[in-house]
C-alpha positions in Angstrom: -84.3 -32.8 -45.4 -86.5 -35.8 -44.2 -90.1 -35.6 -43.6 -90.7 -35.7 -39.7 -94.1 -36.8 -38.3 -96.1 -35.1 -35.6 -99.0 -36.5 -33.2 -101.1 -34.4 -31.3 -105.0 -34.5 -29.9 -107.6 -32.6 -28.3 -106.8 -29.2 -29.6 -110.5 -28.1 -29.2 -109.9 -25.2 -31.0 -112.6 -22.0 -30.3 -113.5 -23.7 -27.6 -113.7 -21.9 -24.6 -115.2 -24.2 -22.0 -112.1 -26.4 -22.8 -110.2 -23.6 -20.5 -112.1 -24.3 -17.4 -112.5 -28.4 -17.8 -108.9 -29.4 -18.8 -107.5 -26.8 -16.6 -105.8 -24.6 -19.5 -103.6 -21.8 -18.6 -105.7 -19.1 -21.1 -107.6 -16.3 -20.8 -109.8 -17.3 -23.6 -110.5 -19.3 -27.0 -108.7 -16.9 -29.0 -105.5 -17.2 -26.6 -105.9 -20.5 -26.6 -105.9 -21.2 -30.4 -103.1 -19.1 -31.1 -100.6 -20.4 -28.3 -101.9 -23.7 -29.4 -101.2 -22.9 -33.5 -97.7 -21.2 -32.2 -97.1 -24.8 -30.5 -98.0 -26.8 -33.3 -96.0 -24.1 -36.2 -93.0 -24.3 -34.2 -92.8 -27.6 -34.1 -93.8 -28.8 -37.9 -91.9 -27.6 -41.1 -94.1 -27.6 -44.3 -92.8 -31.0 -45.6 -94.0 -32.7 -42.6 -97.0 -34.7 -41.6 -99.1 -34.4 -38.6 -101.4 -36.8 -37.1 -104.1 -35.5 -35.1 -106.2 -38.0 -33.1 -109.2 -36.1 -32.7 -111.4 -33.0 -31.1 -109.8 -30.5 -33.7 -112.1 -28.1 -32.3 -114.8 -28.2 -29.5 -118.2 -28.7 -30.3 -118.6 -27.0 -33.4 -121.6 -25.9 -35.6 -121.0 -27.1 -39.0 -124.3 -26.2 -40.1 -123.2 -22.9 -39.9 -121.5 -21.3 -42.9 -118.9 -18.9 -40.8 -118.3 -21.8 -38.2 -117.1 -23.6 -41.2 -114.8 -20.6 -42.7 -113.5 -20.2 -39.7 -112.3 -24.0 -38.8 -110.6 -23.9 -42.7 -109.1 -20.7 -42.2 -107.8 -22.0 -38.8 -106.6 -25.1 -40.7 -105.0 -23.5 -43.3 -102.3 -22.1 -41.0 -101.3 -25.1 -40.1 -98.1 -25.1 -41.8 -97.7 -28.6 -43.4 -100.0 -29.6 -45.9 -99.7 -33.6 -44.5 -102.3 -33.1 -41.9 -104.1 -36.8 -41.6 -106.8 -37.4 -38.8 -107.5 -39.8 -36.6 -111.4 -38.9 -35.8 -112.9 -37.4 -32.2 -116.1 -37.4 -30.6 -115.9 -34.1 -31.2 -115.1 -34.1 -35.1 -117.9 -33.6 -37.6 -119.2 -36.2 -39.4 -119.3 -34.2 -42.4 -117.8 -34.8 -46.0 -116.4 -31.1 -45.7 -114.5 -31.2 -42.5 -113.4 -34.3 -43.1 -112.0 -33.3 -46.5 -110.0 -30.9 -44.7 -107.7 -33.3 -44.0 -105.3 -35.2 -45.8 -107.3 -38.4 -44.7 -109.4 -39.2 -42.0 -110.6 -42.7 -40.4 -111.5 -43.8 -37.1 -108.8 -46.1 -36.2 -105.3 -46.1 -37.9 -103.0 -48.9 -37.7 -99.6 -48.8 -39.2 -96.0 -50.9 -38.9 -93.7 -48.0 -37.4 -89.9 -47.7 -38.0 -88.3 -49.1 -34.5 -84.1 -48.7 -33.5 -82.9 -52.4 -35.0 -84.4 -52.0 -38.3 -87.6 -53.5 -38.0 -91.1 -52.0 -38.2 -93.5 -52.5 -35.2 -97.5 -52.0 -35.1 -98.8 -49.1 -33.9 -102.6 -48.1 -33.2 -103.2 -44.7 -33.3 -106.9 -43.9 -32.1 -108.9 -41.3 -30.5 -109.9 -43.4 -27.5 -107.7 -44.9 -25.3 -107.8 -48.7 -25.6 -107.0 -51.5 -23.2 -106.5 -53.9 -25.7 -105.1 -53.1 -29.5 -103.7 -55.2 -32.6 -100.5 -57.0 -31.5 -100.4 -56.1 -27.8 -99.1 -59.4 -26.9 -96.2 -58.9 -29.8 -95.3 -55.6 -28.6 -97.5 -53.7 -30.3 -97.6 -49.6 -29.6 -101.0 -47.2 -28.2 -100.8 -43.8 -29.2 -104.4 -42.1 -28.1 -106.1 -38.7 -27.2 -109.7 -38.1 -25.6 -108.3 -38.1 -22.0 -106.6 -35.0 -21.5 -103.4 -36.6 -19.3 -106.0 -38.0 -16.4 -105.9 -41.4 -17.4 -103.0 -44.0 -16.0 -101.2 -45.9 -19.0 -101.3 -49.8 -19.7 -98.7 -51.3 -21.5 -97.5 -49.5 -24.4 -100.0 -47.1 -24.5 -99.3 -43.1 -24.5 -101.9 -40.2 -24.3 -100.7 -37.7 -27.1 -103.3 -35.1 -26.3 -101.3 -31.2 -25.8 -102.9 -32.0 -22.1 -100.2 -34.2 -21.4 -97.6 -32.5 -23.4 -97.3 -28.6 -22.5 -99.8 -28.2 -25.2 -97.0 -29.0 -28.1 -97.1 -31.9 -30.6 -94.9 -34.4 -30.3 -92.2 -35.8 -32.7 -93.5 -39.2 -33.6 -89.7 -40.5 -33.2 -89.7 -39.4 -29.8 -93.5 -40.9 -28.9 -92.1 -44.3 -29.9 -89.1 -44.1 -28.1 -90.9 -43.7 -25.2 -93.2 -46.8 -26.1 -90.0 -48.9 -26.5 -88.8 -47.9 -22.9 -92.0 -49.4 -21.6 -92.2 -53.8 -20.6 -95.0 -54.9 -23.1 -97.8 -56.1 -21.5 -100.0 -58.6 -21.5 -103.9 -58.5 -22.5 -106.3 -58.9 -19.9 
């Protein structure tokens, strides 16, 4: 069976003023994390990968040894082993969270598969950008940080569970929806 890919942001997982500030239908943190883990385990199969772009958990303390067992535990359920991210303001900027992860960079940029045969540009980010590598040649957005509130430009598309019933998204499906968009031109 072929590897699918996943994208998803702002999970902020254990954190429990995410409830109250994205307006999240839980009761608490540990509500949240498992419908949130149920989302993401429904979705991906163990040979696929899954891009996260950013604020895996809330503000964490990463000085703390349990803080730490607990975010690797949480991890470690994630049922693919391909889990590459795309780094938050909230992400540690420590060797042993990012090593977590199957890689981890600021800013990704990759040529995508697109209907026709040909491979199109695609900047995966935590932050939303107005302007990205290749906009003018139809070049695709995929970004978290804003939690659904902010209005698209061009091919652009917030991927955070905020904007998506709190699910990831089939990276096939993302694009598709890119490709229904006019490209647009910088400002």
């Amino acid at each position: 069976m072929p590897r699918t890919r996943w994208i998803t942001a702002d999970t902020h997982f254990g954190d429990a003023a995410a409830i109250d500030t994205f307006a999240r239908p839980f009761t608490d943190a540990a509500h949240m994390d498992e419908a949130l883990m149920d989302a993401i385990n429904r979705s991906v199969r163990r040979g696929d990968e899954l891009l996260h772009l950013g604020d895996v958990f809330g503000s964490i303390d990463w000085s703390s040894r349990g803080a730490r067992a607990d975010a690797r535990r949480l991890i470690g359920r994630i049922r693919c082993r391909r889990v590459r991210l795309v780094i938050g303001n909230k992400d540690p900027a420590r060797r042993s969270f990012l090593g977590m992860f199957r890689s981890a960079e600021h800013l990704r940029s990759e040529k995508s598969p697109v209907p026709g045969g040909v491979r199109l540009r695609t900047v995966l980010c935590h932050y939303p950008l107005r302007q990205w590598q290749g906009l003018r040649d139809g070049a695709l957005h995929m970004h978290g940080h804003a939690h659904g509130s902010l209005v698209a430009r061009g091919r652009s598309l917030d991927v955070g569970v905020d904007a998506h019933g709190f699910a990831p998204l089939r990276m096939d499906d993302a694009i598709d929806r890119l490709l229904a968009l006019p490209v647009q031109p910088p400002l």
